[in-house]
Structure formats: C-alpha cells, structure tokens
C-alpha positions as YAML, in Angstrom:
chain: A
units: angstrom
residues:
- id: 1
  name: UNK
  ca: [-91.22, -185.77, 126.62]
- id: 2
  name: UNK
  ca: [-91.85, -186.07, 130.17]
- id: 3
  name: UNK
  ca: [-89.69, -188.83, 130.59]
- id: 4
  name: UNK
  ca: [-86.77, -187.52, 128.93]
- id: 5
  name: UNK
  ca: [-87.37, -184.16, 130.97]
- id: 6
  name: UNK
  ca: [-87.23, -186.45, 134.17]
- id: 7
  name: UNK
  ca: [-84.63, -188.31, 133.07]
- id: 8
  name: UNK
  ca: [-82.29, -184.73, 132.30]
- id: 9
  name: UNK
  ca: [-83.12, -183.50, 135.77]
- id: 10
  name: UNK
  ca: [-81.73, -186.64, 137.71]
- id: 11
  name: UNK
  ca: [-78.74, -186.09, 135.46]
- id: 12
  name: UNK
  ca: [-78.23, -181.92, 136.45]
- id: 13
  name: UNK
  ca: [-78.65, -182.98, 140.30]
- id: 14
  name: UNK
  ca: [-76.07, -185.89, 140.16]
- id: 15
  name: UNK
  ca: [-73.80, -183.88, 138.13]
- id: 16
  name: UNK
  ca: [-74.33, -181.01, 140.98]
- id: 17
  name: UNK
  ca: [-73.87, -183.83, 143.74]
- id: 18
  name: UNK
  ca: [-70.44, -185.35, 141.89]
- id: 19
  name: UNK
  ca: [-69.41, -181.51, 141.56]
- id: 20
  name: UNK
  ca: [-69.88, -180.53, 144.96]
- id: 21
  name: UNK
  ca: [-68.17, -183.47, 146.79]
- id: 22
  name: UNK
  ca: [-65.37, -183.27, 144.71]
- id: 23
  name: UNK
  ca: [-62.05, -181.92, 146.64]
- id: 24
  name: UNK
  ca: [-61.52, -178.13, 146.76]
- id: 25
  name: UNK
  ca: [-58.67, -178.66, 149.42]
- id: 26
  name: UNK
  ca: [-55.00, -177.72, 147.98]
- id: 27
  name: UNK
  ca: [-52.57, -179.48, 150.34]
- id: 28
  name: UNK
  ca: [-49.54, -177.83, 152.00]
- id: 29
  name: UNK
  ca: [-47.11, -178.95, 155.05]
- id: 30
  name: UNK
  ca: [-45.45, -176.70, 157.78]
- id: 31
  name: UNK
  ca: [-41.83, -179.04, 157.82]
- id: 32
  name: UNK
  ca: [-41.08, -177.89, 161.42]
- id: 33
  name: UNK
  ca: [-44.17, -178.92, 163.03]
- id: 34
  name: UNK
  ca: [-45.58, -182.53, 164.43]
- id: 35
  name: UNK
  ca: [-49.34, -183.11, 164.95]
- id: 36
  name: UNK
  ca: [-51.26, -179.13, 163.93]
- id: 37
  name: UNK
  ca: [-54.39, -179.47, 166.26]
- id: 38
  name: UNK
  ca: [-55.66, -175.43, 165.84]
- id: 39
  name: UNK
  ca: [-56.17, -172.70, 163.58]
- id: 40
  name: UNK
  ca: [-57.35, -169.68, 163.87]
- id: 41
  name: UNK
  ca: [-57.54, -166.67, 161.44]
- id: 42
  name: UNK
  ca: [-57.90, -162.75, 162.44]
- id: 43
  name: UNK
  ca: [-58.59, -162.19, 159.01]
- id: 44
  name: UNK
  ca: [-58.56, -163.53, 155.42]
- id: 45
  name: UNK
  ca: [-54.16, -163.04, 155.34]
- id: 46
  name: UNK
  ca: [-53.24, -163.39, 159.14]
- id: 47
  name: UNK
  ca: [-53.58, -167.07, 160.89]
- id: 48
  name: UNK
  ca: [-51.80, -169.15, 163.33]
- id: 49
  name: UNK
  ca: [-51.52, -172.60, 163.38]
- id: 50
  name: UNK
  ca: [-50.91, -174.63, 166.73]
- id: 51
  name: UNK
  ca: [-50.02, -178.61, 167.85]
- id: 52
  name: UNK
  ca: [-47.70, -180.56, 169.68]
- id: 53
  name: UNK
  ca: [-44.76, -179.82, 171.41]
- id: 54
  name: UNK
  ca: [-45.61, -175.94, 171.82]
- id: 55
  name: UNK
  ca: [-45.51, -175.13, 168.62]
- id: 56
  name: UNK
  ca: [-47.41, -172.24, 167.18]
- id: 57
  name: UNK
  ca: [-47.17, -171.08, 163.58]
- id: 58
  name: UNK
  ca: [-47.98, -167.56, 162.11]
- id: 59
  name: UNK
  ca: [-48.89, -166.74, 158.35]
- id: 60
  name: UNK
  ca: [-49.58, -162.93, 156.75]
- id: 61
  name: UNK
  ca: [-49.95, -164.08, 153.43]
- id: 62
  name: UNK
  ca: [-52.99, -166.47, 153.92]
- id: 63
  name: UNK
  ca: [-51.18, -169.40, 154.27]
- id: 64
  name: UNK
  ca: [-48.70, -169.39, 151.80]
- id: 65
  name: UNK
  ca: [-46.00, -169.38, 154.30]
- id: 66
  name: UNK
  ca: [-45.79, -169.68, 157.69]
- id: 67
  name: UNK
  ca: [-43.22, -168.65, 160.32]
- id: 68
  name: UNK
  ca: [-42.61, -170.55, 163.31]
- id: 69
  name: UNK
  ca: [-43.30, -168.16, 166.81]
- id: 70
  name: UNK
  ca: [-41.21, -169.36, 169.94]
- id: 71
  name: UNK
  ca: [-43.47, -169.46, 173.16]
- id: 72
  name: UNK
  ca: [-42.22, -171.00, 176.72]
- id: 73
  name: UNK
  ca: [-44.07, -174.00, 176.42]
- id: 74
  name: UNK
  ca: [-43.43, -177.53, 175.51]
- id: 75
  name: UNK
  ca: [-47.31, -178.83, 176.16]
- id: 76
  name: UNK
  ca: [-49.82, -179.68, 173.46]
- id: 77
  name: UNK
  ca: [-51.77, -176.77, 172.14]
- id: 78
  name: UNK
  ca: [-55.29, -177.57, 171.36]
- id: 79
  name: UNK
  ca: [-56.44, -174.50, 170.93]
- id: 80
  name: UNK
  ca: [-56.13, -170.41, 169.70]
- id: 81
  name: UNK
  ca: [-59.14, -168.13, 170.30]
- id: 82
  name: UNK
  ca: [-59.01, -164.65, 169.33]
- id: 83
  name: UNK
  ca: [-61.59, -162.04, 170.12]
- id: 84
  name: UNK
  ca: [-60.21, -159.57, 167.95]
- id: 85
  name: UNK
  ca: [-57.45, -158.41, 165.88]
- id: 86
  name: UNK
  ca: [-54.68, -157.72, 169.05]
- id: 87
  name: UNK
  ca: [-56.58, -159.70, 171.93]
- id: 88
  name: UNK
  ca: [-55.66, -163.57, 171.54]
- id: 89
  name: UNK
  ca: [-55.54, -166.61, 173.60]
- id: 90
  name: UNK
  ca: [-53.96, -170.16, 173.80]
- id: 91
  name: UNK
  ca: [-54.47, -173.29, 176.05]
- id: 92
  name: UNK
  ca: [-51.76, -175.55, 175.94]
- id: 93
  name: UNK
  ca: [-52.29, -178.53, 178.68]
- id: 94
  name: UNK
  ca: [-51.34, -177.05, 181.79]
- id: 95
  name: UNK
  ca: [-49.91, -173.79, 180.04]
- id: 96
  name: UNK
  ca: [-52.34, -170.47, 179.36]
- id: 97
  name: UNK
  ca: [-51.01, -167.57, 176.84]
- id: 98
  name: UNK
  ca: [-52.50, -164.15, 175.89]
- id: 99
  name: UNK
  ca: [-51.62, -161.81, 173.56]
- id: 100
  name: UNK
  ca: [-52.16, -158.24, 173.46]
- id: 101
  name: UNK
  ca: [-50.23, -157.31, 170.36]
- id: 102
  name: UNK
  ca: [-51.83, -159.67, 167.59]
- id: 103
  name: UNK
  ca: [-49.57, -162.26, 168.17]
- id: 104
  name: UNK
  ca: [-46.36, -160.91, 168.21]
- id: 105
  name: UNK
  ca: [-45.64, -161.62, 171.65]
- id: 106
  name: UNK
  ca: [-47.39, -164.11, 173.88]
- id: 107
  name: UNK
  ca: [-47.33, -164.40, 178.17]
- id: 108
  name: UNK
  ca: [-48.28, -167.15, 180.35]
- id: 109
  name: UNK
  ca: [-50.62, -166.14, 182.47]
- id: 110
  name: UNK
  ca: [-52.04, -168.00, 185.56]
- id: 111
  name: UNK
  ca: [-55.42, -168.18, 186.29]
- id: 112
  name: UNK
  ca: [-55.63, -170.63, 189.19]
- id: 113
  name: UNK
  ca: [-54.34, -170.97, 192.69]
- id: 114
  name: UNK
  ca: [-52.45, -174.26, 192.51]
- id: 115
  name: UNK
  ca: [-53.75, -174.69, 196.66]
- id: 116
  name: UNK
  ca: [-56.99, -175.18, 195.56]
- id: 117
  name: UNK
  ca: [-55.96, -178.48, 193.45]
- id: 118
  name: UNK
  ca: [-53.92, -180.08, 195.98]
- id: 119
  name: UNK
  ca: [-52.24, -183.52, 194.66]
- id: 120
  name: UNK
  ca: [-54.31, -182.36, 191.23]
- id: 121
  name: UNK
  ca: [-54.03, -180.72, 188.01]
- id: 122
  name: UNK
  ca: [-55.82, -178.68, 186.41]
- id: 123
  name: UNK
  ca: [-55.62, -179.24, 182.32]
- id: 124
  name: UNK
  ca: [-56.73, -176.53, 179.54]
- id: 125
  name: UNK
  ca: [-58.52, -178.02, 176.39]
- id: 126
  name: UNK
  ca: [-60.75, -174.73, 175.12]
- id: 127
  name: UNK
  ca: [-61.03, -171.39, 175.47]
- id: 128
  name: UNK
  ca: [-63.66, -168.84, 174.61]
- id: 129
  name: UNK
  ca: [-64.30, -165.35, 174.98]
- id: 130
  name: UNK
  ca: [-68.14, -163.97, 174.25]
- id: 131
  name: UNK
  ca: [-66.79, -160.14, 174.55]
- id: 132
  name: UNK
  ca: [-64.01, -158.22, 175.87]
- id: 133
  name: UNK
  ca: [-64.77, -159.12, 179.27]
- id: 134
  name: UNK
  ca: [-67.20, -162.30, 179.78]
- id: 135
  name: UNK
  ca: [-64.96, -165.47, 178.89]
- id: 136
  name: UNK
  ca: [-64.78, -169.45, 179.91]
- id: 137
  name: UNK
  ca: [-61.59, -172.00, 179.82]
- id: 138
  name: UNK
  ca: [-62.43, -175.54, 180.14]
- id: 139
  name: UNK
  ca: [-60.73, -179.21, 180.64]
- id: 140
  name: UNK
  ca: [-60.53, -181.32, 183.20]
- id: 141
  name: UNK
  ca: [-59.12, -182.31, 186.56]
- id: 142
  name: UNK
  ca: [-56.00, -184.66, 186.51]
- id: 143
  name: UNK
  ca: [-54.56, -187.33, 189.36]
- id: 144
  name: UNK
  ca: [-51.41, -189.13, 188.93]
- id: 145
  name: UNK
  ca: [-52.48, -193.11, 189.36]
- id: 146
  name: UNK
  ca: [-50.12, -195.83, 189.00]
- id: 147
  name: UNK
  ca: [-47.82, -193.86, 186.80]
- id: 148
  name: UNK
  ca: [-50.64, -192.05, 184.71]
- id: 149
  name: UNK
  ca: [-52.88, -189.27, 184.70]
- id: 150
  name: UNK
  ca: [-56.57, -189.81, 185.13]
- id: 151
  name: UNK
  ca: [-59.84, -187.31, 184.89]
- id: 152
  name: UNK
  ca: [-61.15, -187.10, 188.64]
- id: 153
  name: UNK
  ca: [-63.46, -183.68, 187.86]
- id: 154
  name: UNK
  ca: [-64.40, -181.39, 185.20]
- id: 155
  name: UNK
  ca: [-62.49, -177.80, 184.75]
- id: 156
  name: UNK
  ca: [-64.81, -174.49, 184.43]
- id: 157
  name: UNK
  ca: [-63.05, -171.01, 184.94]
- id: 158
  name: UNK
  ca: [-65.00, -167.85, 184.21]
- id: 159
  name: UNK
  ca: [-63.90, -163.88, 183.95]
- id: 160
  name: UNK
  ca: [-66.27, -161.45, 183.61]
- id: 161
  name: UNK
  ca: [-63.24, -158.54, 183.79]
- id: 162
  name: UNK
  ca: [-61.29, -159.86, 180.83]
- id: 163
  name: UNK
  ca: [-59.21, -162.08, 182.33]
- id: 164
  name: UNK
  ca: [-58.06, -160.00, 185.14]
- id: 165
  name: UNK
  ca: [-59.93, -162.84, 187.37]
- id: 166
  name: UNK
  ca: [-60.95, -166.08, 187.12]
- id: 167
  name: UNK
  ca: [-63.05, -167.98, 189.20]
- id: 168
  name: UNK
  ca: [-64.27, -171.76, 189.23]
- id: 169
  name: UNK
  ca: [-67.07, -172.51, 188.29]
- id: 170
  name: UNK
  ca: [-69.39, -176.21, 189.58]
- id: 171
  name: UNK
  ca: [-70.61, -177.90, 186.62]
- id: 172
  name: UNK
  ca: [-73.03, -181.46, 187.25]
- id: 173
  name: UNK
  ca: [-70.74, -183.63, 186.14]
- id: 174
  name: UNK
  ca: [-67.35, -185.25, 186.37]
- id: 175
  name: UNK
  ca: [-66.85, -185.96, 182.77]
- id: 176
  name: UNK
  ca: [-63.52, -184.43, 180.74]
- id: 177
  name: UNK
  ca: [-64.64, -181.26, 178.94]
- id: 178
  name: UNK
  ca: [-63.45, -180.72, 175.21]
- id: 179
  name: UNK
  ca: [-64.87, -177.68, 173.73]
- id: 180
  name: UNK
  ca: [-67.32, -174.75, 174.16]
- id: 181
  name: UNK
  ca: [-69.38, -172.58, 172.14]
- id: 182
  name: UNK
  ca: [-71.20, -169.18, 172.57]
- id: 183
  name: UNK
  ca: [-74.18, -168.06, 170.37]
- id: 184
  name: UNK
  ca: [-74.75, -164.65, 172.46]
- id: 185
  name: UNK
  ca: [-73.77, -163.39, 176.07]
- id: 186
  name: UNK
  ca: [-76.13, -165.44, 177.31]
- id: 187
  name: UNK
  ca: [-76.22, -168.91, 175.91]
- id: 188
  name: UNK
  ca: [-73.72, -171.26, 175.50]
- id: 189
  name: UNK
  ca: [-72.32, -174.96, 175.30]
- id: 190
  name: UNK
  ca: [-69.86, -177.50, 176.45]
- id: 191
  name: UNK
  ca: [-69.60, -181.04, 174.92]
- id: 192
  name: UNK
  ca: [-67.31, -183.76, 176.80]
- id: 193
  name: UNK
  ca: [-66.14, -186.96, 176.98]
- id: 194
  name: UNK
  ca: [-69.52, -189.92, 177.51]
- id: 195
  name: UNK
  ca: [-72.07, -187.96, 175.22]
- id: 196
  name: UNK
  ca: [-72.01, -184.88, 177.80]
- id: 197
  name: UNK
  ca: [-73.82, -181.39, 176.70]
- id: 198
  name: UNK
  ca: [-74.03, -179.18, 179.16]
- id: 199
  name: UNK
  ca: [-76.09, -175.16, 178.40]
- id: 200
  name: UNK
  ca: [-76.30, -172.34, 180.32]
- id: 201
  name: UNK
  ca: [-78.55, -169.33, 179.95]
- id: 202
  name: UNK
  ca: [-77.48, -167.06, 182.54]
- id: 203
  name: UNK
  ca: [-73.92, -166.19, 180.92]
- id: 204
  name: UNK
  ca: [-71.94, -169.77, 182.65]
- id: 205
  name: UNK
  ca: [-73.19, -169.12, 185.90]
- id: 206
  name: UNK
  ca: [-75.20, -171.83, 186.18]
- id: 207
  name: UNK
  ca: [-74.89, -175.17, 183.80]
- id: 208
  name: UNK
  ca: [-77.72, -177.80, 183.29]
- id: 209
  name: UNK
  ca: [-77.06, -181.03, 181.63]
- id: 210
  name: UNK
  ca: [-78.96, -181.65, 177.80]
- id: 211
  name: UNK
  ca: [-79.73, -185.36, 176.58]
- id: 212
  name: UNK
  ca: [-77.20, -186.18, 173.77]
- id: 213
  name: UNK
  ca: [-78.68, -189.45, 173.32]
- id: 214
  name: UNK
  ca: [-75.39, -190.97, 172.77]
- id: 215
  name: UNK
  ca: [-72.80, -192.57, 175.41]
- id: 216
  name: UNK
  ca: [-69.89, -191.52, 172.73]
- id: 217
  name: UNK
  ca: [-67.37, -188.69, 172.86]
- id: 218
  name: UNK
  ca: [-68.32, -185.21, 172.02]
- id: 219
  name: UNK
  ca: [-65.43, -183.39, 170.71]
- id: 220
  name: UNK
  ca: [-66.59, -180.29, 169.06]
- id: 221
  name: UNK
  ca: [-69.87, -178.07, 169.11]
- id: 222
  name: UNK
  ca: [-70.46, -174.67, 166.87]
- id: 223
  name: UNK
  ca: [-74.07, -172.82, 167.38]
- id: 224
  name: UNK
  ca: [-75.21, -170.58, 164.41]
- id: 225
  name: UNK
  ca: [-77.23, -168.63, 167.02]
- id: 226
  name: UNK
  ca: [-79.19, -169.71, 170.23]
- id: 227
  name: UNK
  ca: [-81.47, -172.29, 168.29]
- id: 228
  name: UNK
  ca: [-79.06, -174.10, 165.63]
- id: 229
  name: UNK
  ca: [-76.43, -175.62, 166.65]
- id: 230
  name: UNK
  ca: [-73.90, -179.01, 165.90]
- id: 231
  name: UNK
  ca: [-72.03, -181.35, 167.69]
- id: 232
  name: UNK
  ca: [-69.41, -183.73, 166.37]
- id: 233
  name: UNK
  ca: [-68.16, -187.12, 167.93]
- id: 234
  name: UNK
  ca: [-66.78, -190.96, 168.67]
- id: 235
  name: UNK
  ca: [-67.24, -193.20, 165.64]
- id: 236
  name: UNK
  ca: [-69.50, -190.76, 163.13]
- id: 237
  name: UNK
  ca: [-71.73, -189.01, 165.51]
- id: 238
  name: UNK
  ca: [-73.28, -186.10, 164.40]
- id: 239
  name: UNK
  ca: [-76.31, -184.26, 166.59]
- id: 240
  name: UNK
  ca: [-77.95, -180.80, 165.18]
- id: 241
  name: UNK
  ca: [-80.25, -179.13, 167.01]
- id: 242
  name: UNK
  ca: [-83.39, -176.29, 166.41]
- id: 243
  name: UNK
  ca: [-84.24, -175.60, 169.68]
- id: 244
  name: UNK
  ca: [-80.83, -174.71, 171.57]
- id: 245
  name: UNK
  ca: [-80.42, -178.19, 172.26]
- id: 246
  name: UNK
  ca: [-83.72, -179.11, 173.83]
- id: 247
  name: UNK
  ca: [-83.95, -182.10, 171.39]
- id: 248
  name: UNK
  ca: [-80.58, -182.95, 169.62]
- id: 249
  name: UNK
  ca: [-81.24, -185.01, 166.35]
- id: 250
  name: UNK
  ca: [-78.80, -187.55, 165.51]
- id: 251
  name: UNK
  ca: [-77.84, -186.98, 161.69]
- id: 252
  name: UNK
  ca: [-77.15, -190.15, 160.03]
- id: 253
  name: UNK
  ca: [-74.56, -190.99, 157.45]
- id: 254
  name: UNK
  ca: [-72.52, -193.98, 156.31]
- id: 255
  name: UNK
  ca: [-69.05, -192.28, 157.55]
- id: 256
  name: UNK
  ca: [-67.91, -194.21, 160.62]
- id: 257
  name: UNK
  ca: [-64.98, -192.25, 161.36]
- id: 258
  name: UNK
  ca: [-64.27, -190.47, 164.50]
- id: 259
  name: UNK
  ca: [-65.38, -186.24, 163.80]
- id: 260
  name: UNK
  ca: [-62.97, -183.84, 165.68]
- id: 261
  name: UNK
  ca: [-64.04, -180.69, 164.22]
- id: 262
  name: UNK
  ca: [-67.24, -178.86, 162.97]
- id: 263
  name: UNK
  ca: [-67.62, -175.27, 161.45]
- id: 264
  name: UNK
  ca: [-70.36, -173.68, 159.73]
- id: 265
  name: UNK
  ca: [-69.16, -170.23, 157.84]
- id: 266
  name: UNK
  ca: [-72.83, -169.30, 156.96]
- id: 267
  name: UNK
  ca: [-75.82, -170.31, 158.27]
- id: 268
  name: UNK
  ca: [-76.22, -173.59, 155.58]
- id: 269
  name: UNK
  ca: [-72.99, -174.22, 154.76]
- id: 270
  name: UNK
  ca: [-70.74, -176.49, 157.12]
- id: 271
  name: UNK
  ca: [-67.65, -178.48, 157.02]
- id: 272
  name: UNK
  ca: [-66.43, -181.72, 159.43]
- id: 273
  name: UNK
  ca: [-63.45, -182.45, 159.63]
- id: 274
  name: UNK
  ca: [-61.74, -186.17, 161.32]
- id: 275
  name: UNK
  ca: [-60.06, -188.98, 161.63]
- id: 276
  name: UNK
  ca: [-58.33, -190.66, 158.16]
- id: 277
  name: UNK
  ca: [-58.78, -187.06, 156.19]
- id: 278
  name: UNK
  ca: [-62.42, -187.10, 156.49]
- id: 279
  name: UNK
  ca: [-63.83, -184.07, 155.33]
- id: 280
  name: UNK
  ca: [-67.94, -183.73, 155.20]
- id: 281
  name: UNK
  ca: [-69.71, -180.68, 153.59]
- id: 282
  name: UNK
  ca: [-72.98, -179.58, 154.35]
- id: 283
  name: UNK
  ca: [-74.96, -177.07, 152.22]
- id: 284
  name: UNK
  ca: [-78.82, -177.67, 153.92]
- id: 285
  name: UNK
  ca: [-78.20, -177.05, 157.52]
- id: 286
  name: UNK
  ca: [-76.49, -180.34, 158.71]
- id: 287
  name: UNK
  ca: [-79.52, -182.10, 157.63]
- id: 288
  name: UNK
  ca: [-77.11, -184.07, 154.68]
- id: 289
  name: UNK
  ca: [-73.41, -184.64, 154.67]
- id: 290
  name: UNK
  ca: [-71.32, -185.11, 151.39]
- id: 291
  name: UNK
  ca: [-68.35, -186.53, 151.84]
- id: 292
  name: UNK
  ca: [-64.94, -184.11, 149.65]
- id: 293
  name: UNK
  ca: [-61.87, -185.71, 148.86]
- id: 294
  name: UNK
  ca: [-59.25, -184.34, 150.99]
- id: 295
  name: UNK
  ca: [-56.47, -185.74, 149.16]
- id: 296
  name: UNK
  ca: [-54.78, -187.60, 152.31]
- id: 297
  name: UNK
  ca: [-55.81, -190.37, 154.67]
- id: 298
  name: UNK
  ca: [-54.09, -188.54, 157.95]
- id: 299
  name: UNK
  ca: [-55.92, -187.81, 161.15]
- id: 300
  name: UNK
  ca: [-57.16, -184.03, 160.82]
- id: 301
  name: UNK
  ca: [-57.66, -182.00, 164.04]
- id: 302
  name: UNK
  ca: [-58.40, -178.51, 163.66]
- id: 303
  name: UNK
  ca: [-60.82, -176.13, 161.30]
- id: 304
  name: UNK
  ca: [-61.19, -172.82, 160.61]
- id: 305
  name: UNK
  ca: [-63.94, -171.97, 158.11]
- id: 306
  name: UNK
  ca: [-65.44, -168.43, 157.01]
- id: 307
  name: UNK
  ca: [-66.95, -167.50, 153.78]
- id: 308
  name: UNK
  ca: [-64.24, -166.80, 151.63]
- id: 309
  name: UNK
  ca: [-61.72, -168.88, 152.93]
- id: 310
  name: UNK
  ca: [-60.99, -172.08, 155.19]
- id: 311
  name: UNK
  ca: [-57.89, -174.51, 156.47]
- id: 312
  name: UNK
  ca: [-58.07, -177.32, 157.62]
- id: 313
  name: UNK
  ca: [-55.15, -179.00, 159.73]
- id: 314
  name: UNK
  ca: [-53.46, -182.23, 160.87]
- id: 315
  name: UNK
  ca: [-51.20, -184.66, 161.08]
- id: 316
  name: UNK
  ca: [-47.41, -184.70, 160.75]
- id: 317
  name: UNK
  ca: [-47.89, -180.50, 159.87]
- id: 318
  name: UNK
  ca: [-50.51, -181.31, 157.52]
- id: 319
  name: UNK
  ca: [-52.49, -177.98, 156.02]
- id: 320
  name: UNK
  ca: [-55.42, -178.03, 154.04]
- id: 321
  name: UNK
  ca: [-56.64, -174.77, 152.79]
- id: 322
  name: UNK
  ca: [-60.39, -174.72, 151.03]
- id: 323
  name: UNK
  ca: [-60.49, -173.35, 147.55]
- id: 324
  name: UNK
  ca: [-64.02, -171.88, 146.34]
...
C-alpha cells in the first residue's frame, strides 16, 4: 500500500509538471509591423505594441485587433512605459515621446542639450517613472568610428518635476545600459551590457555597482519589492536575488538561449521570455524554470505580464497573448 501510494503521487506531480509547461500562448501577427520589441498595457483591453521602424500599435479590445498610430519617428522603439492611464512614454533610439492623452497623440520631447555631447550621441533604451514626478531614461553614449557607432559612456537622465527637467546623472561605469527597475521611490536597478548591476538607495542620485557574477549581458531586471528581484541575460543567465541584490544567485537551467525579457505578475509567478520562442514559467519564486511551448521558434523581445492577462511579442509582428 505504501508503494502504490508513492508510486500515485509521482504520477499527480508529473501530470501537474506536463500540465503546467504545456503552451497557454494563442498566436496572432500585426501584418504591418517588422520586429515588435514592447508592450505595454494600461489595462486588461487597452495596449500598445512597439518595434522597428517607429512603429507603434494600439489595441482596445485586448488584443484582438490592433490599429497602427503614426508618430514622427523612424528609430527603433524599445520601449513604452506608462505611469498611468493618460501619462505615457516612449524611447525610440535617439527619439523621446510623451503622451498626455492615453495615447492618442504623442510629442517628441527633448530632454538634453545636444552641446553637452559634442561629436556624441546620446541613445534611449528604457524609461521609467516611480511617480508622477521622480523618473530615469537610460542608454548609452554613441561615437561614429570608422563608419559605425560605438558605446564611449553610459546614459543616466533624471526628473524629479515630471519631466519638465532632466538632468545627467554620473554612474561608475562606461558600460551600455539596457533596462531599469523601481521597487519604491527609493530603490532601484539598472542592468547593462558585461554583467553590470548598478542600485541606488537615495532615489538615482547616487549609483553603486552590485557583483553579478557573470561577464554576460544583462538585458532585463523586474524587482517584486526592495528584496526580490530578477535579472535575465547572454546565453541562459538567470540571477534572483533576496536581499536587493547584495548576493545575486545564479539560477540554473538547461535552456542556453539568450533571455530578453522577465516579468513576474505576482509575487511567485514569473514568465521569461527570448531568443528562438523561449518562453520559461516560474511558479516558486525563480527558484525553478519550466520551459511552455510557445508555438514558434522566432526571436521574442518584449513582455507584458499581470494576473489575468499577458502578451508576449516578437519577431516579424509576432504576438503572443497568455491564456489562463
């Protein structure tokens, strides 16, 4: 009896495990669109999509349909950051949008004096705001050389007047900046390029290099609160941290692939999302990673997951959207 008791317990868990990596993605394509590298949704109907060539997407029925919006930009958006329903932002390369209407109109805006980056250029890769006045856009510096444009410096801009004013900020270190993450007014991240985490604690005023233990590319980093967060990376590298990021813990897994995107909707449930389709659940905290069919082998870019909903997007206008 205890056997066959044993023996019907492995087979409920590995009929849970089988049922919770299998694919709850239903795949759709926006035809007008190349490479989708953002989402972001103001609530469970409204979203925009965003990606190459300036294009920017807009949905009121949850992603059944989407309209294309026509902004004066031809750059690369990588990312859309709304603090609420009408406030909205967008980084596109050298480009930077707001919106004050929900998205119905978009202006550039711009937050740098061009005299201070002589024979430079400044490049937009994230934006975030931590309340309607304290917010951060990072990147990185650029120099033509030899016909192409390399990283000389990091990019930091702060406003603490909602984006009245922005003001440069000196980080310790050189490295390209990807992506930034709030858990409170106070403390926040930035991952970049050559396993670079940098914190603050005193709202971005001053930044202080963490040990990633990795040389690899950060991409992405989302914090639950100020003592669990996640960063995602070059060729499978996960870190989670307890501690606001005074140890990070590399989580290992057999999934090679490059991570571009990580989003927890609760505080035990996650999704990662990468290069190939690679789509990773989480249901303990980061601690494991089970890997969901995503139905295609294209590169995916951006994510956007809450608790009743999520999309995931990618290549060639591909949309993902998570089905519970």
């Amino acid at each position: 009896m205890i056997k066959k008791s044993i023996f019907l317990t492995f087979c409920v868990l590995f009929s849970a495990q089988i049922l919770f990596a299998q694919s709850s993605w239903v795949t759709s394509r926006v035809k007008d669109s190349k490479d989708l590298v953002a989402v972001f949704f103001t609530s469970e109907n409204k979203g925009f999509v965003a990606g190459d060539n300036g294009y920017l997407g807009v949905t009121n029925d949850g992603g059944r349909s989407w309209a294309k919006q026509t902004i004066n930009s031809r750059e690369n958006i990588t990312e859309i950051y709304f603090r609420n329903d009408d406030n909205g932002y967008l980084v596109a390369g050298t480009d930077f949008f707001t919106t004050r209407d929900g998205g119905r109109n978009w202006q550039k805006t711009v937050i740098f004096n061009q005299n201070d980056f002589r024979g430079t250029t400044p490049e937009f890769l994230s934006i975030r705001f931590v309340d309607k006045k304290l917010g951060f856009v990072i990147g990185s510096v650029l120099k033509e050389f030899q016909g192409d444009m390399i990283v000389v410096d990091s990019f930091v801009m702060r406003t603490n007047d909602g984006g009245e004013t922005w003001s440069r900020v000196n980080v310790p270190t050189k490295a390209e900046l990807y992506h930034l993450d709030f858990a409170n007014s106070s403390n926040g991240w930035i991952v970049g390029a050559g396993g670079v985490i940098l914190t603050t604690m005193d709202s971005g005023l001053n930044w202080q290099l963490q040990k990633s233990g990795t040389t690899k590319d950060l991409y992405n980093v989302d914090f639950r609160d100020s003592r669990n967060g996640y960063i995602v990376g070059e060729e499978g590298v996960i870190l989670r941290t307890e501690n606001g990021g005074s140890f990070w813990e590399t989580v290992k897994t057999n999934f090679p692939n490059t991570f571009l995107r990580v989003d927890f909707a609760d505080d035990k449930n996650g999704w990662i999302v990468g290069k190939n389709g690679t789509i990773l659940r989480s249901s303990d905290r980061g601690k494991t990673w089970v890997k969901q069919n995503s139905g295609s082998t294209e590169h995916l870019f951006g994510l956007y997951m809450s608790k009743k909903y999520g999309l995931a997007v990618g290549a060639n206008g591909l949309i993902l959207k998570y089905q519970k």
